[in-house]
C-alpha positions as CSV (number, residue, x, y, z in Angstrom):
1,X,21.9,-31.5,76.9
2,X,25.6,-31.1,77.9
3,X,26.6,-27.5,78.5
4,X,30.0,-26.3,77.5
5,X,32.5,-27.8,80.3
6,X,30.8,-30.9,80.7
7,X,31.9,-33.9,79.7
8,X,30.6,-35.4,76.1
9,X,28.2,-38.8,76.2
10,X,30.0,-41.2,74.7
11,X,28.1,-43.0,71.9
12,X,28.4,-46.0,69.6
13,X,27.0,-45.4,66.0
14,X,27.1,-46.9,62.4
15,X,28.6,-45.0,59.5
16,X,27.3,-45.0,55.4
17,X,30.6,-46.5,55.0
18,X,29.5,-49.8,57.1
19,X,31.7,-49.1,60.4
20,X,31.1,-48.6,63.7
21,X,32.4,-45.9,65.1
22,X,33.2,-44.5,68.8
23,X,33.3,-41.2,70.0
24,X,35.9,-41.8,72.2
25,X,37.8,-43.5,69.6
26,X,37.7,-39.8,67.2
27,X,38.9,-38.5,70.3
28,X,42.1,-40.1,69.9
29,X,43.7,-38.6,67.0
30,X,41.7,-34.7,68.2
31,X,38.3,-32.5,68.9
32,X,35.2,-33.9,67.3
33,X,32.3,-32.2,66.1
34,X,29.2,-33.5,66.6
35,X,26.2,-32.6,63.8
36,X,22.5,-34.1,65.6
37,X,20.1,-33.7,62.5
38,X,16.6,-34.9,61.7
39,X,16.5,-36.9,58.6
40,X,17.8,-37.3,55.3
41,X,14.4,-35.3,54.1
42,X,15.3,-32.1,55.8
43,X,16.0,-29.2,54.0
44,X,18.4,-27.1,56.3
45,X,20.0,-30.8,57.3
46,X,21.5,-31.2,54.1
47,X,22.7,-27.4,53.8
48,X,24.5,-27.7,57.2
49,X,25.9,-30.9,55.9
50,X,27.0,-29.8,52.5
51,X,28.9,-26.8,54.8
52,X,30.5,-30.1,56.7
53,X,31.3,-31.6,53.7
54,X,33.2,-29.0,52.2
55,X,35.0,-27.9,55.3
56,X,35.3,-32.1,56.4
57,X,39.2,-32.4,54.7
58,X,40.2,-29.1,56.0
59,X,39.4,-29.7,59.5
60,X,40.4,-33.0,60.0
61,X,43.9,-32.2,57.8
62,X,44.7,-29.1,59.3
63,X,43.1,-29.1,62.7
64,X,43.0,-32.9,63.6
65,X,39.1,-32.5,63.8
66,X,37.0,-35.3,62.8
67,X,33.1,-34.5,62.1
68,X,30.4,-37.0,63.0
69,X,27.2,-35.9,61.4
70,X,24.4,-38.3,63.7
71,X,20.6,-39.0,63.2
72,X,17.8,-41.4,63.8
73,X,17.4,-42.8,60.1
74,X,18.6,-46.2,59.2
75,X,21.7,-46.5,57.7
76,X,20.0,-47.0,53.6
77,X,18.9,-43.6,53.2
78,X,21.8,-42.0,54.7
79,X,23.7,-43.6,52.0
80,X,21.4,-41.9,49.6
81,X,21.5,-38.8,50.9
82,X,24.9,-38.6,50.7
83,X,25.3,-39.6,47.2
84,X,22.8,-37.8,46.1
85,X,24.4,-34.3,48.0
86,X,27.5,-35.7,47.7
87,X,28.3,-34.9,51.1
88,X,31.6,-35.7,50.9
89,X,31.9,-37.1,54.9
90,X,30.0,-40.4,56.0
91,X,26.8,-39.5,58.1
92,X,26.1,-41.8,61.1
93,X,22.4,-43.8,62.2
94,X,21.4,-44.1,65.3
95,X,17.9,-45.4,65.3
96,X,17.2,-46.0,68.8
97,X,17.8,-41.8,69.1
98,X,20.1,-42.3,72.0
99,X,22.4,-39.9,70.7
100,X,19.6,-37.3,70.0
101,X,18.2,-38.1,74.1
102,X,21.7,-37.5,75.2
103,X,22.9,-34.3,73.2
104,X,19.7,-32.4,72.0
105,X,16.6,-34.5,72.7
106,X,13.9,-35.7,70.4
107,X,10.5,-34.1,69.2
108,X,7.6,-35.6,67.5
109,X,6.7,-34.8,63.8
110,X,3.8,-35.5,62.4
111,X,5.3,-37.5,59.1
112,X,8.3,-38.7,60.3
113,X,7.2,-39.7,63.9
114,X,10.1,-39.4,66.6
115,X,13.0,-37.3,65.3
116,X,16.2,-35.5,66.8
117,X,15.9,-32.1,67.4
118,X,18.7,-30.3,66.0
119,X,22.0,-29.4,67.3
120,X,26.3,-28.9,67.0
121,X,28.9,-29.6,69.6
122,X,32.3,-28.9,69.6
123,X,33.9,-31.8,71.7
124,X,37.8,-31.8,72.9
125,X,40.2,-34.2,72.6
126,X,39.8,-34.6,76.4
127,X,36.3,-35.5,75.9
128,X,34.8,-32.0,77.2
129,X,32.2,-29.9,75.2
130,X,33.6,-26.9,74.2
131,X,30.8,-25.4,72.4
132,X,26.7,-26.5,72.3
133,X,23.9,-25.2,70.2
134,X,20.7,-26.3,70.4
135,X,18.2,-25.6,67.2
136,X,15.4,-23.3,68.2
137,X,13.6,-24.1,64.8
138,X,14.6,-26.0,62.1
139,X,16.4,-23.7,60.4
140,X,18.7,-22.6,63.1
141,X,21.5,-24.3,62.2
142,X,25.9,-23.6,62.8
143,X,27.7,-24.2,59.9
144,X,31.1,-25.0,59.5
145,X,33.1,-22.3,58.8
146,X,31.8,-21.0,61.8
147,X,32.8,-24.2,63.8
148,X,36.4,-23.5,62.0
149,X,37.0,-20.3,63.4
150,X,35.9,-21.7,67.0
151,X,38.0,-24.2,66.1
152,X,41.5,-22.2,65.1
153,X,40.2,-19.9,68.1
154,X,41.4,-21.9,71.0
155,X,38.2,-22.5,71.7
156,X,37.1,-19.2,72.0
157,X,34.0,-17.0,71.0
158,X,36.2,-15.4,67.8
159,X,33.8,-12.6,67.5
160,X,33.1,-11.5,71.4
161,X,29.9,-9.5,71.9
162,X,28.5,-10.0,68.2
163,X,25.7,-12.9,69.2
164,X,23.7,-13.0,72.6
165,X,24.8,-15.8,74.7
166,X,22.6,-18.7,74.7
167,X,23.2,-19.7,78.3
168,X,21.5,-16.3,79.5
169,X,18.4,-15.4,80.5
C-alpha cells in the first residue's frame, strides 16, 4: 500500500463508458482520487460511490480533480450498477486485481471469491499520494465531502487532532 509521500502506481483500466484510461494521463489536467471497492453487490460500495457521484462535477469543475472509482468486476455489471444508482461518474474494471495488489490488496470472500479490499487515495498532480486509507471492515469507508475538504485544504488534515492517525501505533 503506498503511504502518503510515495509515489502512486500507475495503472491501466477500462471505464463503463468503453475507454481506457491512464492514471497518469488524469494527472495531466490535476489530483486524482482513487476509490478501490469490492463489487457492484456491496452495500457501503455503492454509498461511497453515490457520495462520488454527487460531489464528481464539483471536484473536477472547481478543483481540477478527476475521481476514478476502481474494482475487480468486469466491465457489464459495472454498467449496471451505475445505471441502476445512477452514479453519475464511470466506475473502472480491473479484473486481473492489479490495482487492488498495488493500492490496498485483495481478500478472499466466500461468494465472490478474490475481491479488493477497500480503500481511497488522494493522488497529486505530480503523481504523489497525498492521503491513503485503508478499509478496516467493510464499512469503513471516506466519502467525498471529506476528500473535498482535504482537497480545498492544501492537502492538509482540515480538522487536526479530531481522528487518530492511522500511521501510528
Amino acid at each position: 500500500m503506498p503511504d502518503p509521500g510515495d509515489p502512486a502506481p500507475n495503472f491501466e483500466v477500462e471505464t463503463t463508458a468503453g475507454e481506457t484510461i491512464r492514471l497518469s494521463e488524469t494527472l495531466d489536467h490535476g489530483p486524482t482520487v482513487v476509490v478501490v471497492f469490492r463489487g457492484p453487490w456491496c452495500s457501503f460500495c455503492a454509498e461511497q460511490l453515490q457520495t462520488f457521484g454527487e460531489l464528481s462535477y464539483d471536484l473536477w469543475r472547481n478543483h481540477d480533480v478527476t475521481v476514478l472509482p476502481v474494482t475487480g468486476t468486469e466491465t457489464p455489471p459495472l454498467v449496471e450498477m451505475r445505471d441502476r444508482f445512477d452514479l453519475g461518474i464511470q466506475l473502472c474494471s480491473d479484473p486481473e486485481l492489479s490495482v487492488a495488489r498495488a493500492y490496498t490488496g485483495v481478500e478472499e470472500n466466500r461468494r465472490h471469491g478474490a475481491i479488493p479490499i477497500p480503500g481511497t487515495f488522494v493522488v497529486d498532480a505530480d503523481g504523489t499520494v497525498q492521503y491513503a486509507q485503508v478499509a478496516e471492515r467493510p464499512d469503513d469507508r471516506v466519502y467525498a465531502a471529506s476528500v473535498r475538504k482535504f482537497v480545498t485544504s492544501g492537502f492538509e488534515d482540515p480538522y487536526p487532532g479530531t481522528y487518530p492517525d492511522p500511521y501510528e501505533g
